[in-house]
C-alpha positions in Angstrom: 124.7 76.7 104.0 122.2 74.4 106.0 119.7 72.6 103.6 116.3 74.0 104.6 113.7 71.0 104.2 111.0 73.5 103.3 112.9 75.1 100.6 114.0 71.8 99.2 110.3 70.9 99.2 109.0 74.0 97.6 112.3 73.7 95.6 111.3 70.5 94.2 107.6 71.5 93.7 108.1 74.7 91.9 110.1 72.6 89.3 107.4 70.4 88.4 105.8 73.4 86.9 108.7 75.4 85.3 108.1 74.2 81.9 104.8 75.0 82.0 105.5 78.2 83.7 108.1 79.5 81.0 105.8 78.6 78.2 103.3 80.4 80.1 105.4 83.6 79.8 107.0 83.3 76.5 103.8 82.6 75.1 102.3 86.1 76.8 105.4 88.4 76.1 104.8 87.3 72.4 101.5 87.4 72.4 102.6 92.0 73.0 105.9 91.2 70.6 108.3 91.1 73.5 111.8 89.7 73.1 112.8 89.8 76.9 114.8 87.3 78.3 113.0 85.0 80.8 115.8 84.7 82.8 116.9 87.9 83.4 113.3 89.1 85.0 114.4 86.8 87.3 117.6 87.8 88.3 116.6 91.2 88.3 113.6 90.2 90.8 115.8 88.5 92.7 119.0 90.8 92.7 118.3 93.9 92.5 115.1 94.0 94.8 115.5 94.1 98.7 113.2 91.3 101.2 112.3 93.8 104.0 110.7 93.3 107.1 108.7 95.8 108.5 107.8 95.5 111.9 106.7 97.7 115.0 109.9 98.4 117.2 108.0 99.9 119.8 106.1 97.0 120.8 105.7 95.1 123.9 107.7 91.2 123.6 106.0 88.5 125.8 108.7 88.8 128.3 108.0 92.6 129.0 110.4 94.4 127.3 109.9 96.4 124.0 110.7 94.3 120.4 113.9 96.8 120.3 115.5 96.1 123.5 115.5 92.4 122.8 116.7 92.9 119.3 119.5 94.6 121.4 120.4 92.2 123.7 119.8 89.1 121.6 121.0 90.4 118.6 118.7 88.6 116.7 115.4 88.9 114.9 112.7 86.3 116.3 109.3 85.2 114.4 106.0 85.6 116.6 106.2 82.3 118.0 109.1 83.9 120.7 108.2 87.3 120.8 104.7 86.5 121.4 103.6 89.3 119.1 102.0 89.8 115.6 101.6 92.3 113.0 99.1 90.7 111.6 96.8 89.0 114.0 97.2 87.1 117.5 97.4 83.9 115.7 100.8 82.9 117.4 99.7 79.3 118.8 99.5 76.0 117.7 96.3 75.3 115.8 95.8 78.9 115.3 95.6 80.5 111.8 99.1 81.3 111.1 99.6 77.6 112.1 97.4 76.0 109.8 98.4 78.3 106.9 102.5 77.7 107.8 101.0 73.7 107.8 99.6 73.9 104.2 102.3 76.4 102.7 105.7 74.2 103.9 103.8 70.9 103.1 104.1 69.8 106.7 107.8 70.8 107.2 107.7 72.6 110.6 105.1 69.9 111.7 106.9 67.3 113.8 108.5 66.6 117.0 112.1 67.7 114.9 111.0 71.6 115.4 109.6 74.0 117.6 107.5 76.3 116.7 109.8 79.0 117.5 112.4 77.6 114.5 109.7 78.6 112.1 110.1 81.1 109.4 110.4 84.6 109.5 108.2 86.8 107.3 108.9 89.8 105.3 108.3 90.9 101.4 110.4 91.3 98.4 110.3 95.3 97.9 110.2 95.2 93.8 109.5 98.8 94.0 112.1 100.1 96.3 109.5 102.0 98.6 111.2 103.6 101.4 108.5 102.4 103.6 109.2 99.0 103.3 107.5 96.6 100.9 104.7 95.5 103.0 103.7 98.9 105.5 100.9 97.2 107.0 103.1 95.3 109.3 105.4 98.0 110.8 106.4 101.4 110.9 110.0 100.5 110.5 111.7 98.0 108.4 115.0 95.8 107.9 116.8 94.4 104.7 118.3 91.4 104.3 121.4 91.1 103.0 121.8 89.6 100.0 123.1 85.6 100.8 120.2 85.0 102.8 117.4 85.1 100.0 119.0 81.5 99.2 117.4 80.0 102.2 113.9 82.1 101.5 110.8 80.9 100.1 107.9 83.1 97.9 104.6 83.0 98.0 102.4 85.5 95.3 100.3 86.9 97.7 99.7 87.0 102.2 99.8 83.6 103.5 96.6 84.4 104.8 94.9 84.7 101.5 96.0 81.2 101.0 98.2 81.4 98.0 98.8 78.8 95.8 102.0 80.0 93.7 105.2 79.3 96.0 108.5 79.8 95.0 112.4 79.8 96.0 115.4 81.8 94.3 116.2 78.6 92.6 112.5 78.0 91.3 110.9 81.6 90.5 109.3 81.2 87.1 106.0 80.6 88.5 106.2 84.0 90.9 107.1 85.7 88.1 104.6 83.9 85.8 101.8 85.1 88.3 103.2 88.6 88.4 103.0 89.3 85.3 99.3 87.2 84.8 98.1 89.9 87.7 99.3 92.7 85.3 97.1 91.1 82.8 94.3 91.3 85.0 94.1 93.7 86.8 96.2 96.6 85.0 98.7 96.7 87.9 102.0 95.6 88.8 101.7 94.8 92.7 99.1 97.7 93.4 100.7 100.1 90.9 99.1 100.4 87.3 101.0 99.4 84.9 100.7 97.5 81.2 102.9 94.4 80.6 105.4 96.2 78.2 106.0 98.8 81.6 106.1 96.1 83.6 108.8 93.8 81.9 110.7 97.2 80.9 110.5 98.1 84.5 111.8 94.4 85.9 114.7 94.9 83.2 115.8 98.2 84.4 115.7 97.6 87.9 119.0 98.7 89.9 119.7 98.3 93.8 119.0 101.4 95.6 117.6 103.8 98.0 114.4 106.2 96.5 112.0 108.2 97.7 109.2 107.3 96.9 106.5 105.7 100.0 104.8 103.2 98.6 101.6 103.2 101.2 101.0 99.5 100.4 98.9 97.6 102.4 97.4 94.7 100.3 99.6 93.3 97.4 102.9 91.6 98.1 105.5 88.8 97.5 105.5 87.1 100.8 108.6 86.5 101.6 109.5 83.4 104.2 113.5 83.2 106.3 114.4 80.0 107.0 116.6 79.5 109.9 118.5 81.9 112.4 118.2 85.5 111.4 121.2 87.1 112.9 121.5 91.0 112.9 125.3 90.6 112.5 125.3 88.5 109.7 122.0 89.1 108.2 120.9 92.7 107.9 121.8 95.0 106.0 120.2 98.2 106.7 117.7 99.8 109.6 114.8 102.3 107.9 112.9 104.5 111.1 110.0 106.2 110.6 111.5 109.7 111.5 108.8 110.6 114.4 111.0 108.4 116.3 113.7 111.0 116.5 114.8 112.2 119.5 112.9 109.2 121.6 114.3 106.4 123.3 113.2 104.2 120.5 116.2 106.2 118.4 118.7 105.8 121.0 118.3 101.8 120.9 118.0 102.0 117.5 120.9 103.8 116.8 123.0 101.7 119.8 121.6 98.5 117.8 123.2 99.9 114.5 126.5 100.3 115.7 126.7 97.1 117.8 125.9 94.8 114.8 127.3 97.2 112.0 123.8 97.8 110.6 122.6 101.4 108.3 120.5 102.9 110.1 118.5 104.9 107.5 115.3 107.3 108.4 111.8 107.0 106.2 109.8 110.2 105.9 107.7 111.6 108.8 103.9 110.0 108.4 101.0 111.5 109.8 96.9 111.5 109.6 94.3 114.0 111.4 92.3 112.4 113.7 88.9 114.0 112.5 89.4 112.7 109.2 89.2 108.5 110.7 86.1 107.2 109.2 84.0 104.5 110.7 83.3 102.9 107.1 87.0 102.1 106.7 88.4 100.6 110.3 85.2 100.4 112.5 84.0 102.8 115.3 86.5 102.4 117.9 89.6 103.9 115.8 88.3 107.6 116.4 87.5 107.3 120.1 90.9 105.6 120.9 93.1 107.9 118.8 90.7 110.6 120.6 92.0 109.4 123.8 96.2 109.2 122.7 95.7 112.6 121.3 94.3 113.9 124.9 97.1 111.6 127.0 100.3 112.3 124.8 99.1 115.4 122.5 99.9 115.1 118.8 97.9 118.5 117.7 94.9 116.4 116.5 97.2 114.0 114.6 98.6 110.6 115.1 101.9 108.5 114.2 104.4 105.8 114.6 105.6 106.8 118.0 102.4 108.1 119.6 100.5 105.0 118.6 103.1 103.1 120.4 103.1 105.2 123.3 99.1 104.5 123.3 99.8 100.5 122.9 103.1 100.7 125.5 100.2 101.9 127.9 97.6 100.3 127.3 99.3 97.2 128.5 101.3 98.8 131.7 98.2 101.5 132.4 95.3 99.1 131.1 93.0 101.0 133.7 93.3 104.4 131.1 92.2 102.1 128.0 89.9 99.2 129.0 86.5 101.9 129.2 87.2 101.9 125.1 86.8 98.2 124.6 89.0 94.6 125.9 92.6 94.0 125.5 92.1 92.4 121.7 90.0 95.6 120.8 92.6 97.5 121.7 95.4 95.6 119.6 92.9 95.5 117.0 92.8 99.2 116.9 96.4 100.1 117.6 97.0 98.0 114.4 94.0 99.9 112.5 95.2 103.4 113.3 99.0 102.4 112.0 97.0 101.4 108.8 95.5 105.0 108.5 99.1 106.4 108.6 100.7 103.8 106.5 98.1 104.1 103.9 97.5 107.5 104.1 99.5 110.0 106.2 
C-alpha cells in the first residue's frame, strides 16, 4: 500500500497524545467502575462500523453530465475538486474554505507543487450506528461503503472539517477519537446525536457487529469525518450501493444498477423519504425553500410532497432550463436551496 504523507503525519501526531489519551479513558471508565478493554472500542469502531459516503447521484458534474454517468464511465469516485460539485458548499477552489480547512487539517500535505488539488482526499463518515441512510445524510441521498482495506489509508477527524476540529486520527492512532467520543457522551448525554450514558455507550461499542439495519438515522450535524487518501476505485474499493428508493423505476436506477454489475458492487435500496411542502418553515431554512419546492411540485407534481429524485429533477433543470428558476433567486440561491430542501427530507421525511 502507498504511504500516504498525510496519514503518516496525522499518524505521527495522534501518537504524541496516546498516553495521555488512554489515561484519559481509563481514568473515566473507572471513574463509572468500567472494566472495558481500551483496545477493543477500538477495533470494534474500526471493524465493525462501515465509512460511507453519501452523496447526490443525480447531480450535474462540471463537464455536463450527471455524478452517476461519470461514476459509470470512469469507474471511479472523484472529490469536488474534479467533479466541480459540493455537498456541502461551493468552496471547491484554491483559497476557498474547504481549501484552507484541508490546509490546517493535513498540516500542509496537499499544499505544494507535488499535488493537484484534484489528488486530495475524499470525504465520507464512519457510520457507528449502522443507519441505513448513510452516516452523514446531509450530504446525499444515496450512499457508498468502503470496503474494509481502505480505512488503512483514511484519516478521522471528531467532528465536520468545517467546524474546525482539533481531534484527528488514523486506524493506527484512534485513542484520541475515541477519547473525544466518549468525553461528548459526558457532555452532552449523547453518543453522536443519540442519547445515551457512558455505560450504553461502551456496552454499545462492545457489542457492535457488521450489518445491514433498519433503522434511518436522520443525522445531519454530529459525525466522524472520515478523509480517503488516494484513488477511490469502484472496483476495488466499494463495497455496497444504498438508493433512496424514489429512484426506482428512473434512469437514475438503470445506471445505478448497470454501475453495480460493471464493478461487482450491492446495490442495496434505503427506505422511501418524503416531507409535505406546507409543512417548510421559514424559521428553519429561510424563505426561499417554500416558493422553490412550490414551483418543483407545479413542474414535476409530487402530490404536495418532495424527495430525492424530484429535488434533482428541480436542480437537473434549473441548470439546463435556468429561464424556469432564476425569477426565485440567482444560480447560488438556487443550490443553496436544492441543498436546504434535501435537508428537510433527510432530517425529517
Amino acid at each position: 500500500m502507498k504511504n500516504h504523507k498525510a496519514v503518516q503525519i496525522i499518524t505521527s501526531n495522534a501518537a504524541e497524545t496516546e498516553q495521555k489519551d488512554k489515561e484519559f479513558i481509563r481514568e473515566l471508565l473507572e471513574k463509572v467502575s468500567l472494566n472495558a478493554d481500551i483496545d477493543s472500542l477500538v477495533r470494534n469502531l474500526l471493524n465493525a462500523c462501515d465509512v460511507t459516503i453519501n452523496f447526490h447521484p443525480d447531480r450535474f458534474s462540471n463537464n455536463g453530465k450527471l455524478i452517476i454517468e461519470n461514476l459509470l464511465t470512469d469507474g471511479e469516485y472523484h472529490n469536488q475538486y474534479k467533479t466541480g460539485t459540493s455537498n456541502g458548499g461551493r468552496t471547491a477552489y484554491a483559497g476557498g474554505d474547504r481549501d484552507l480547512w484541508e490546509k490546517r487539517l493535513f498540516c500542509d500535505a496537499y499544499h505544494n507543487e507535488e499535488f493537484e488539488m484534484v489528488s486530495r482526499p475524499k470525504y465520507g463518515s464512519l457510520n457507528i450506528h449502522n443507519y441505513i441512510d448513510g452516516a452523514s445524510a446531509r450530504f446525499g441521498s444515496c450512499f457508498f461503503t468502503l470496503k474494509p482495506h481502505v480505512v488503512k489509508r483514511c484519516t478521522f477527524a471528531f467532528g465536520d472539517s468545517s467546524s474546525n476540529p482539533d481531534v484527528m486520527g488514523t486506524s493506527e492512532q484512534f485513542y484520541g477519537i475515541v477519547k473525544a467520543l466518549l468525553q461528548n457522551v459526558i457532555e452532552k448525554g449523547e453518543l453522536l446525536g443519540e442519547s445515551s450514558t457512558i455505560q450504553q455507550a461502551v456496552d454499545y461499542i462492545l457489542s457492535m457487529q457488521k450489518g445491514r439495519i433498519e433503522t434511518i438515522g436522520r443525522n445531519l450535524d454530529d459525525c466522524i469525518e472520515t478523509h480517503i487518501h488516494g484513488r477511490l476505485c469502484l472496483l476495488e474499493d466499494i463495497d455496497s450501493f444504498y438508493m433512496d428508493e424514489h429512484f426506482a423505476s428512473t434512469e437514475i436506477e438503470k445506471m445505478a444498477k448497470d454501475l453495480s454489475e460493471r464493478y461487482d458492487i450491492k446495490l442495496l435500496y434505503i427506505p422511501k423519504r418524503q416531507f409535505p411542502i406546507n409543512k417548510i418553515d421559514d424559521k428553519w431554512k429561510g424563505p426561499l425553500a417554500r416558493p422553490i419546492a412550490d414551483r418543483i411540485n407545479e413542474r414535476f407534481g409530487g402530490g404536495g410532497m418532495i424527495n430525492a429524485a424530484l429535488i434533482g429533477l428541480a436542480s437537473q433543470d434549473s441548470v439546463a432550463n435556468p429561464e424556469n428558476w432564476l425569477d426565485l433567486g440567482a444560480e447560488y440561491d438556487l443550490f443553496q436551496n436544492f441543498k436546504y430542501l434535501w435537508h428537510y427530507v433527510a432530517r425529517f421525511g
